[in-house]
Structures are given as C-alpha cells and as structure tokens.
N, C-alpha and C positions, 0 to 999 in steps of 0.2 A: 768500766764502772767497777770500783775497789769494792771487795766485798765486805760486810758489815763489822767482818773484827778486823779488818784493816785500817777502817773508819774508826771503831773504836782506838784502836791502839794510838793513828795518829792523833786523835782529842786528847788522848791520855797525855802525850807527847806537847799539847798546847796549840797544834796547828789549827789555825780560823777556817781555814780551807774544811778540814775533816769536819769540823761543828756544823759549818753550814751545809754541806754535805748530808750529810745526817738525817738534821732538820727538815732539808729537803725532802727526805727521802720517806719520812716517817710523819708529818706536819699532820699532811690530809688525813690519810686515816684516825691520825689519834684523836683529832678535831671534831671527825664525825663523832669517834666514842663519846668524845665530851658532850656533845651539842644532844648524844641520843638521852644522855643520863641528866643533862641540867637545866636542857631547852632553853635556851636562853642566848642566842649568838655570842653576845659581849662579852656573856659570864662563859661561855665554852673558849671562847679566846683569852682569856686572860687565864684560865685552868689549866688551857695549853702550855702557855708560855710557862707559868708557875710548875706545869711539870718536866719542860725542858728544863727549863735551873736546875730544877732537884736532880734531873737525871744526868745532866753534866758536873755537876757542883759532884755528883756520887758516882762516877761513871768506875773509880779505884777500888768501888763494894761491887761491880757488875762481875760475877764470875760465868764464865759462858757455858753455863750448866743449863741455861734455857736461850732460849732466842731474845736479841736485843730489843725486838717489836713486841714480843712478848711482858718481857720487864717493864720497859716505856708504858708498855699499856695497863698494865698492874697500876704504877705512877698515875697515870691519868684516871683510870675508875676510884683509887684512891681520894685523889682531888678535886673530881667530882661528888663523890658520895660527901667530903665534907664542906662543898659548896652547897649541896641541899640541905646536909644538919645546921648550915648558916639559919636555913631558910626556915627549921621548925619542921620537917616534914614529919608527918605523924603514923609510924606504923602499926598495920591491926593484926592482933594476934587471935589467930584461931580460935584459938582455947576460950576466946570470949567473948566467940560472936555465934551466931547459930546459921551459919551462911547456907545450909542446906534447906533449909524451910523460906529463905526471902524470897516473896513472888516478884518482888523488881528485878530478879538478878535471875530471870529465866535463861535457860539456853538459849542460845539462837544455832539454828542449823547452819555450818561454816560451807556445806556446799552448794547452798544456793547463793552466796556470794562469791560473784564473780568479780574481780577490784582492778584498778589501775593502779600501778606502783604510789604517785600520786598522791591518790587518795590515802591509800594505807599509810603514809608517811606522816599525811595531816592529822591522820588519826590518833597516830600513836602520839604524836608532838598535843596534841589537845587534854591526853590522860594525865592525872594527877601526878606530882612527882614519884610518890611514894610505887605507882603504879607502873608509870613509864621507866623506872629507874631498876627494877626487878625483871621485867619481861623486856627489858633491851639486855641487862645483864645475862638472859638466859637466853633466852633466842637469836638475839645476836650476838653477842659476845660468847656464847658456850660453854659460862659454868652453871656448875648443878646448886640446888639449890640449898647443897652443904657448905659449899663453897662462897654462896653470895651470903648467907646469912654469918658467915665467917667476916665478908666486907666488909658489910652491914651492921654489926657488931650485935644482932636478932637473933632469937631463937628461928628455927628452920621452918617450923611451923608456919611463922610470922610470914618468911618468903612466898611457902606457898599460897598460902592466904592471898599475900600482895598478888600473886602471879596469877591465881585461877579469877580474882575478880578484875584484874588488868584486861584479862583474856578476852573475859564475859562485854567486861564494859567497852575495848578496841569492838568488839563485834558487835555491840548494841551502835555507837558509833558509826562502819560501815555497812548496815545494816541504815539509817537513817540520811547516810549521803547518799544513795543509789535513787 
C-alpha cells in the first residue's frame, strides 16, 4: 500500500489509479465528519464529494507541513460549516444570555448515566445544528474552542456557549432515553 505522499504525488502527476486510491482511503472517515456536523446523509454526501474536488482541483497548494487527512479534513469541516450557514443556523453568544440562572438547563449528573454507543449517537444526531456542530467539533474532532470559533467565523465566547449547552441538552437527552 503506497504511502500517502506517494498518492499524492501520483494525482499530482494525473494518474486515476492514485485519486481513487486516495478516495479510498480517506472517503469514510471524512463522511463521518461531515454527517457529525450537518446531519443530514445526502447533504454529508454531496460535502464529501464537493470536498474531494476542492481538494484535487488544489492538491499543487497541499504542502506536506501537515498530514494529508488532516488538510481533507480541514476541507470537509469547512464545507460543512457552510452547508449549515445555508441553513440559517443561529448562534448564541454568551454575552447575552444569562445561561447561569436557567432552571431548564439544570445539570444532570454524567455518572449515573450509563449509555450504549447507540444511543449516544442518536442523541447527539437529534441536537440542534448550531449545537451538534461545536461539540462534534470539539469532542470529536479536537479543536479548542479558539480554533472552532476561528471556523465558525464567532466570537469564542459564542463556542462555548454552544458547547456547555450542547453538553447540558445531549445529557438531558440521554438522561430521557434510559
């Protein structure tokens, strides 16, 4: 199996072989990312695709200062985040909510929930975009939340906002599937 800047180089070169290769190799996971950020099968598949082009069409700007799954994935949270701004998604900023006094938005104790993968999946996939699209960025995907509000084009405040009531609302959620 050629390793990844092998692949690249032969795309760079035009070979069909190295693209689908590639594709191959890279399709599933970035699919998941999509599908974590836009929920929506269809729209996670056609994000995909739209960011294989870009990332072939630009494969000559790829400099291998990062990893090539890395960059792709950059490409795809990209493409995602502006399939949601299709959608209107509405972010809340901190600054202008009083989220510490809400009695809807109690804690719920995280270890008295015991979950099935499953479940947590359905959970998270049911959370509003604005909500599902920050706490997959941070929790699954691994940036902070200087970084997602960077995305995001948000103040950081905004993120966390998104993310501490993402959190509250996924556990009021499996808290009501059990």
């Amino acid at each position: 199996m050629p390793h990844h800047d092998e692949l690249i180089e032969r795309c760079k070169r035009g070979e069909a072989a190295g693209y689908k290769e590639l594709y191959q190799r890279y399709a599933r996971a970035m699919y998941n990312t999509c599908l974590r950020i836009v929920n929506h099968t269809t729209e996670a598949e056609d994000v995909l695709q739209e960011s294989f082009t870009e990332a072939f069409k630009n494969l000559d700007r790829f400099e291998y200062r990062t990893s090539f799954g890395g960059w792709l994935k950059q490409i795809c949270i990209n493409r995602s985040i502006n399939q949601l701004k299709k959608r209107k998604v509405s972010w809340v900023d901190i600054d202008g909510t009083d989220v510490a006094d809400r009695e809807e938005e109690k804690m719920v104790d995280e270890n008295e929930l015991q979950l099935k993968v499953e479940t947590v999946k359905r959970s998270i996939m049911a959370l509003p975009d604005g909500y599902r699209t920050v706490l997959s960025l941070y929790l699954l995907e691994g940036y902070d939340h200087e970084e997602i509000a960077e995305i995001l084009n948000v103040a950081e405040s905004t993120t966390r906002t998104q993310y501490m009531r993402a959190k509250q609302k996924l556990l009021q959620l499996l808290k009501e599937s059990i």
